[in-house]
C-alpha positions in Angstrom: -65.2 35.1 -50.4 -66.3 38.7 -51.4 -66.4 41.0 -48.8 -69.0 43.1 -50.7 -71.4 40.0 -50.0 -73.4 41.0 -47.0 -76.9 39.0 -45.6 -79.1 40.1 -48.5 -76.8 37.9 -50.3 -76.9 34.6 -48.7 -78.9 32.3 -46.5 -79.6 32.9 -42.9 -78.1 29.3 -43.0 -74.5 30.8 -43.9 -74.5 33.8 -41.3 -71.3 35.1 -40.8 -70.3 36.6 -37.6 -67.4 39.0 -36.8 -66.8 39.2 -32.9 -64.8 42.3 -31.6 -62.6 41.2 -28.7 -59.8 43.0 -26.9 -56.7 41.8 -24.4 -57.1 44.3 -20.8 -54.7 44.3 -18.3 -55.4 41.5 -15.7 -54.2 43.4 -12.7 -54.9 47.4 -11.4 -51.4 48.0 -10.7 -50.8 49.0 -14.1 -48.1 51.5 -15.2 -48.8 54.8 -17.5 -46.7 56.2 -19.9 -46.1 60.1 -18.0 -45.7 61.6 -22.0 -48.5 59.8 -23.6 -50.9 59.0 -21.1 -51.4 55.8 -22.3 -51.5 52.0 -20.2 -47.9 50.4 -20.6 -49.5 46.8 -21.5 -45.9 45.5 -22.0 -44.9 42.6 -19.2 -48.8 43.1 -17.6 -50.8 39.9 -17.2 -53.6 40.0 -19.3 -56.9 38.4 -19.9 -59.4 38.7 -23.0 -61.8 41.1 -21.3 -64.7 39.7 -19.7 -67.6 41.3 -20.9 -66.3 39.8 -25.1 -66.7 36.6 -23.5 -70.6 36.6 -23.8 -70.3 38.2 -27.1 -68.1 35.2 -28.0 -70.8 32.7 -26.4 -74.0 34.6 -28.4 -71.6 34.2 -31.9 -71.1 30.6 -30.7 -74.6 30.5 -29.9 -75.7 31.8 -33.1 -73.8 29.8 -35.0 -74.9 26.5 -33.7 -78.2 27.4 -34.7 -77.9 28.5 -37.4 -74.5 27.3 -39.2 -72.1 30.4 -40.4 -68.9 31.1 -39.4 -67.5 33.0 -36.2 -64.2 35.3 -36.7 -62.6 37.0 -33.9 -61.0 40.5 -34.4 -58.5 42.5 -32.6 -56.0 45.4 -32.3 -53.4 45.2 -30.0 -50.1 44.4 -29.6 -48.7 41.1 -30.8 -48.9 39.3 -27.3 -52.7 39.5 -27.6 -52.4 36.7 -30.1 -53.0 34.6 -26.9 -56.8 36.2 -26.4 -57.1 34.9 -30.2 -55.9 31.7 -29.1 -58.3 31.7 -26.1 -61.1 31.7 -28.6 -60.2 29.5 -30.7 -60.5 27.0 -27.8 -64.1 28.1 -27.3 -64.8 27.2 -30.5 -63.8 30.3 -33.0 -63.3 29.5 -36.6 -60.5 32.6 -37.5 -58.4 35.1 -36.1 -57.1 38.6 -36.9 -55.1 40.3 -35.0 -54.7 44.2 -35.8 -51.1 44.8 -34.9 -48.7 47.6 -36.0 -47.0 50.7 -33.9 -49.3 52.7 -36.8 -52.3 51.7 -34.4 -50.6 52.6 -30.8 -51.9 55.1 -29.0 -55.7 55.2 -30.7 -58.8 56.7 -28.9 -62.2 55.3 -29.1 -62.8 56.5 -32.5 -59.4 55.8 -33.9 -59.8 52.4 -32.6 -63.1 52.3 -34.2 -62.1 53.5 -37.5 -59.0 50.7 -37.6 -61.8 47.9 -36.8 -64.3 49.3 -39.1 -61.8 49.3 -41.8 -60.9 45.9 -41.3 -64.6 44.5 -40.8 -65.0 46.2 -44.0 -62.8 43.9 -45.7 -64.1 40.6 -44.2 -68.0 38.7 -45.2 -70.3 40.0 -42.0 -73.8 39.9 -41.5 -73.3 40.3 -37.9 -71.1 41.9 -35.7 -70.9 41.9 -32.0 -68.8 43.4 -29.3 -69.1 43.2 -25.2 -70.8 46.0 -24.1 -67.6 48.2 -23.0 -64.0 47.3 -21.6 -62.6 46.9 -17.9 -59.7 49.2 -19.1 -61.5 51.9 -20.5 -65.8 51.2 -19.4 -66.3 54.1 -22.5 -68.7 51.8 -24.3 -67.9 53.8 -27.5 -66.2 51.5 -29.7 -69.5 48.9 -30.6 -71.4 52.1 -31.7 -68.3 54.1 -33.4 -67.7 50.4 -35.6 -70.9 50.3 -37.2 -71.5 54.2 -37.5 -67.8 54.3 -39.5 -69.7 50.6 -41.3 -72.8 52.9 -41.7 -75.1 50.1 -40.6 -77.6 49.7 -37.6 -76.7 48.7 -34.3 -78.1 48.1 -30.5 -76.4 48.6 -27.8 -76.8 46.8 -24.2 -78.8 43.6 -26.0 -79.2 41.2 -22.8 -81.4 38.5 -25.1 -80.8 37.5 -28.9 -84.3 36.2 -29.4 -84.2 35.3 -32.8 -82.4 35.7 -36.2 -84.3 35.2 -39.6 -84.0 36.0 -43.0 -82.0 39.7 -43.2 -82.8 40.6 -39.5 -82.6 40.0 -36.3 -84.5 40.5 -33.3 -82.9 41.4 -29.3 -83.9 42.8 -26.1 -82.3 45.8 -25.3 -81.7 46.7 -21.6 -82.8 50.5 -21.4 -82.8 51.3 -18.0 -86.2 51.6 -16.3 -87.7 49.3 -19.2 -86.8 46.7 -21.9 -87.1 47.1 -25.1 -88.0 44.6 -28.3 -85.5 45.9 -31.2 -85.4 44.3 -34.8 -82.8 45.2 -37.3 -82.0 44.5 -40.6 -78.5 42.7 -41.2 -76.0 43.0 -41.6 -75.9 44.7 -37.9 -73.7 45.2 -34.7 -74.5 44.3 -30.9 -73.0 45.0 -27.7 -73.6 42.5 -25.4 -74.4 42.5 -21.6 -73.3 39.8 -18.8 -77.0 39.0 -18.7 -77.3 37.7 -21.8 -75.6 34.3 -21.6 -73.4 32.6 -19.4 -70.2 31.9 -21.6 -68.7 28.2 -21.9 -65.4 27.9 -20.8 -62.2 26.6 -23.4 -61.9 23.1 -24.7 -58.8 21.5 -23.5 -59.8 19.5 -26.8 -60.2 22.5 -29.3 -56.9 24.2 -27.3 -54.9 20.7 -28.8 -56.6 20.8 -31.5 -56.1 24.5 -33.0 -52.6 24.7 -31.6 -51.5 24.9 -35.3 -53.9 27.1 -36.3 -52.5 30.5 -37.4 -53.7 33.8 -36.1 -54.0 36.2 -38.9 -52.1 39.3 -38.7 -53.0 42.4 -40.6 -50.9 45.8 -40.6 -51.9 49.1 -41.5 -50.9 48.6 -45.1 -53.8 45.7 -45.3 -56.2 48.5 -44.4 -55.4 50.8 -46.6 -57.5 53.7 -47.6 -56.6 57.7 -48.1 -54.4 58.6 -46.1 -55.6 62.0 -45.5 -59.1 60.8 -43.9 -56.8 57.4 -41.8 -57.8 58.0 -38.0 -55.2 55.1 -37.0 -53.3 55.2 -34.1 -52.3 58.3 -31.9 -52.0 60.8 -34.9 -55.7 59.9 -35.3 -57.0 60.7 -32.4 -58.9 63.7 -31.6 -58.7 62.9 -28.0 -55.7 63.6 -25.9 -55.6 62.4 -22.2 -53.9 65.5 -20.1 -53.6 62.9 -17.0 -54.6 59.2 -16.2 -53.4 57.6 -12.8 -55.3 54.8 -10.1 -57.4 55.8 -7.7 -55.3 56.5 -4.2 -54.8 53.4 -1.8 -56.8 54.1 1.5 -54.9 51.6 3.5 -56.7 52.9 7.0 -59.3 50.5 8.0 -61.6 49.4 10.9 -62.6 46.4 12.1 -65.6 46.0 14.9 -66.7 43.2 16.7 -69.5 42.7 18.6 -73.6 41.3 18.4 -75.2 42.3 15.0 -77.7 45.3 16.8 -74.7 46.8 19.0 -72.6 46.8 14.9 -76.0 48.0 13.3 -76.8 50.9 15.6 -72.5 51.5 15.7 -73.0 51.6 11.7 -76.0 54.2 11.4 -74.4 56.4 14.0 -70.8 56.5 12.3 -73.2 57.4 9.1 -74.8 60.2 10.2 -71.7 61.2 11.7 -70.3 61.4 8.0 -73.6 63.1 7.1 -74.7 59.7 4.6 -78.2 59.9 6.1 
């Protein structure tokens, strides 16, 4: 299929839909590299992180609907292959898996470029990403994809209320108020927990896409000039000086007693602290 062929092309019948998903470290005790900066992922249980699950479930969602295809895409190193996995056993149709060392060490917008360039290459007419990581909470990718795609995009979208010919329609959380946002397709979504509750795998679908191969694509399958390439650390305009966990606070209180003595104990160990 030609990757040049976006919505205006086909039938809302045929929507394709690229999901951006990403494996996080399962566990805070995570170890940082003391010259780069960066999270040593290596040997660190991982999940897919949670907020790309209820991207995956409004693709799913969609799809059902509407018929179309759902492909998952990632960067990462080659273990998360097994988040690719995870989706097929929600019900994914294809996987990609960015993985080269060309791609370690990327920022938000390096690791927006590298996506960007390999959306670019694949049939969407709608892309969607979960509202931010647990590893990194910028929310910067979703946005920096479909400004590198130069196409429209919402962020926050707690409702997908509808999707017809060339557009679609959401509800964006905006804080103090909601708003009713329609844009043309092809476009990109970040998604929030509120907008669905997503299914869990298929023991069924697990058996049944055990064969199926996970794509992988290098930096040579993205190629472009060279000179304008944000992959990896060389591309990144953003050096971290210093990343470490917050300090373990091990000393703790317990109090026992009637639940107006613990009340009245609570407000005046507050003021104490000067909280009220």
């Amino acid at each position: 299929m030609d990757p040049a062929r976006t919505s205006r092309d086909r039938k809302v019948m045929d929507i394709e839909i690229i999901v951006l998903v990403k494996q996080v470290p399962l566990t805070g005790e995570v170890e940082v590299d003391p010259e780069t900066g960066n999270l040593q992922r290596e040997g660190v249980a991982s999940q897919t992180n949670p907020y790309d699950l209820h991207a995956l479930e409004a693709a799913l969602a969609i799809r059902e609907a509407r018929g179309g295809r759902v492909t998952a895409l990632s960067m990462g190193p080659p273990q998360a292959e097994t988040t690719l996995r995870e989706a097929f056993s929600l019900g994914v149709d294809r996987g990609i898996l960015l993985s080269d060392p060309a791609f370690a060490g990327a920022d938000t917008l390096a690791t927006a470029y590298t996506l960007a360039r390999a959306v670019g290459k694949l049939p969407h007419d709608l892309i969607l990403a979960g509202m931010q990581t647990t590893d990194g909470d910028t929310a910067q990718v979703g946005p920096g994809v479909a400004e590198f795609l130069g196409i429209p995009h919402a962020s926050y979208v707690d409702e997908v209320m509808a999707v017809e010919a060339g557009c679609i329609r959401v509800r964006v959380d905006a804080g103090e108020r909601e708003q009713v946002v329609e844009l043309e397709l092809p476009a990109l979504l970040t998604v929030t927990r509120e907008a669905n509750g997503p299914r869990l795998p298929s023991f069924k679908l697990r058996l049944a896409t055990a064969d199926r191969a996970v794509e992988t694509w290098t930096r040579g399958d993205l190629a472009g000039d060279r000179e304008e390439a944000f992959f990896g650390l060389d591309g990144s305009p953003t050096w971290v000086e210093r990343i470490f966990p917050p300090p373990a606070n091990p000393e703790r209180e317990t109090w026992r007693g009637e639940p107006r003595e613990l009340a009245a104990r609570l407000m005046e160990q507050l003021e104490e602290w000067r909280y009220l």
